[in-house]
Each structure stands twice: as C-alpha cells, then as structure tokens.
C-alpha positions in Angstrom: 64.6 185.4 -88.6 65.7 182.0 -89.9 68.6 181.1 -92.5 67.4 178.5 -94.7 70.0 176.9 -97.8 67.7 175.3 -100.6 69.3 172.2 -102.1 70.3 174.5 -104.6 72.1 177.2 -102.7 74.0 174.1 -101.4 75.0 172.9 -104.8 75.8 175.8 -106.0 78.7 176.5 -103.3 80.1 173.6 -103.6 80.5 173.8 -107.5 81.9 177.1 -107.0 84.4 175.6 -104.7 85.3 172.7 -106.5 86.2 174.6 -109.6 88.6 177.1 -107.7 89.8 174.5 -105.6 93.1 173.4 -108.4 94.0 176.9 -108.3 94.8 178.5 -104.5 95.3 176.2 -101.5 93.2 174.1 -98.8 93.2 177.3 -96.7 91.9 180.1 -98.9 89.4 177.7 -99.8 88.5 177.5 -96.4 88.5 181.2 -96.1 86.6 182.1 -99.2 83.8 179.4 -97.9 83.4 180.9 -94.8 83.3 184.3 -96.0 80.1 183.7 -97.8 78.8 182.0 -95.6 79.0 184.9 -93.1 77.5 186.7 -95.4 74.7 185.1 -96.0 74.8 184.8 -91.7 74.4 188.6 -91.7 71.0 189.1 -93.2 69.5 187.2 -90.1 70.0 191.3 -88.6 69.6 192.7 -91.8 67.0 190.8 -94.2 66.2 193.4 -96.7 69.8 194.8 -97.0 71.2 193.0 -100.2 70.0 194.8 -103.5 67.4 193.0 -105.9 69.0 190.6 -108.7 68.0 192.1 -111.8 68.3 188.7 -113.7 65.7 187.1 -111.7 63.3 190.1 -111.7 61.0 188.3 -114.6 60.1 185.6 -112.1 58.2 188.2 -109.7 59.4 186.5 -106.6 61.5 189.5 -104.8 64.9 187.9 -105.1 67.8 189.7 -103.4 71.6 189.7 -103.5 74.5 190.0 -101.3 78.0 190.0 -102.8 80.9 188.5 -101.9 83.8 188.3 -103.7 83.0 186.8 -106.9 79.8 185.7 -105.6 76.5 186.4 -105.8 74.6 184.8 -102.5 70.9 185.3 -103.9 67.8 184.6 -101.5 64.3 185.7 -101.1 62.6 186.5 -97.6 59.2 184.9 -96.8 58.0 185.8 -93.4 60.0 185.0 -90.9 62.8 182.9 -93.0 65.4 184.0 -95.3 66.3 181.6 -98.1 69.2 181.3 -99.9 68.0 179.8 -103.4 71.6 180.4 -105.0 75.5 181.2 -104.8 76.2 182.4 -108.0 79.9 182.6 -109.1 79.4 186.5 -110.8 82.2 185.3 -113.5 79.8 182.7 -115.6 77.5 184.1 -117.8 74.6 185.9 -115.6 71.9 183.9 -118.1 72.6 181.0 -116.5 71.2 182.1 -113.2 67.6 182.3 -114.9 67.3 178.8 -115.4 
C-alpha cells in the first residue's frame, strides 16, 4: 500500500496547526504534527481499520476515519493507495467537512 496526501489533506493540517499554534509552544506543535501524521502512517498495515465518516457517507465514495486527538485524518482506499482527502479539526462544526 501507498500513503497519498491530496492538496487538501495538506491544507487542512496546516490550518489546524496554524490556529493552535498562539496557544501551546513550538514543541507540542511539533508533537501534535507528528502524531497524526503517524497515524495516518499506520493504515499502510492496516487500510480498512479506521471507521467510516458518517458526514461524508452521502457522497458514496467509502470514506474512512482515523482519530487523533482532536482530529479527524479522513481518507478513502483505492487499490493499492490510501488517500488522505482531509484532517479535520473534530471541534469546527462537522457540516463543514461536506463541502
């Protein structure tokens, strides 16, 4: 299997980063980074592991979570590659994740 970040996935982990990075140090930020993105490293073993996101369910594409923290790492798997479409801060309003 093959980790793929869409533009998107990208985008939204570095919004999510920049709007907790006032509030706790250079460090944690660091940590909480790499955190996820172990996370989203772990479904190259286990693909199908994270549940499927509800609020995406209505565009019939199989997408998947993975938690972290406060965040939602959502992706879909597509033959041999597993993309990550999203990192969803869980704290904002979960209708924004359907546009």
């Amino acid at each position: 299997m093959k980790l793929v970040y869409t533009e998107q996935s990208l985008k939204g982990l570095e919004e999510a980063l920049e709007f907790i990075a006032p509030k706790v140090s250079y460090q944690k930020l660091i940590e909480i980074r790499d955190k996820i993105l172990d996370t989203a490293d772990s479904l190259i073993l286990q693909p199908l592991k994270g549940q499927k996101e509800p609020f995406l369910e209505h565009l019939e594409l199989d997408h998947r979570r993975l938690i972290e923290g406060h965040y939602k790492i959502i992706y879909r798997v597509i033959d041999e590659y597993i993309y990550i479409t999203d990192v969803f801060d869980s704290r904002q309003d979960p209708d924004k994740m359907k546009a």
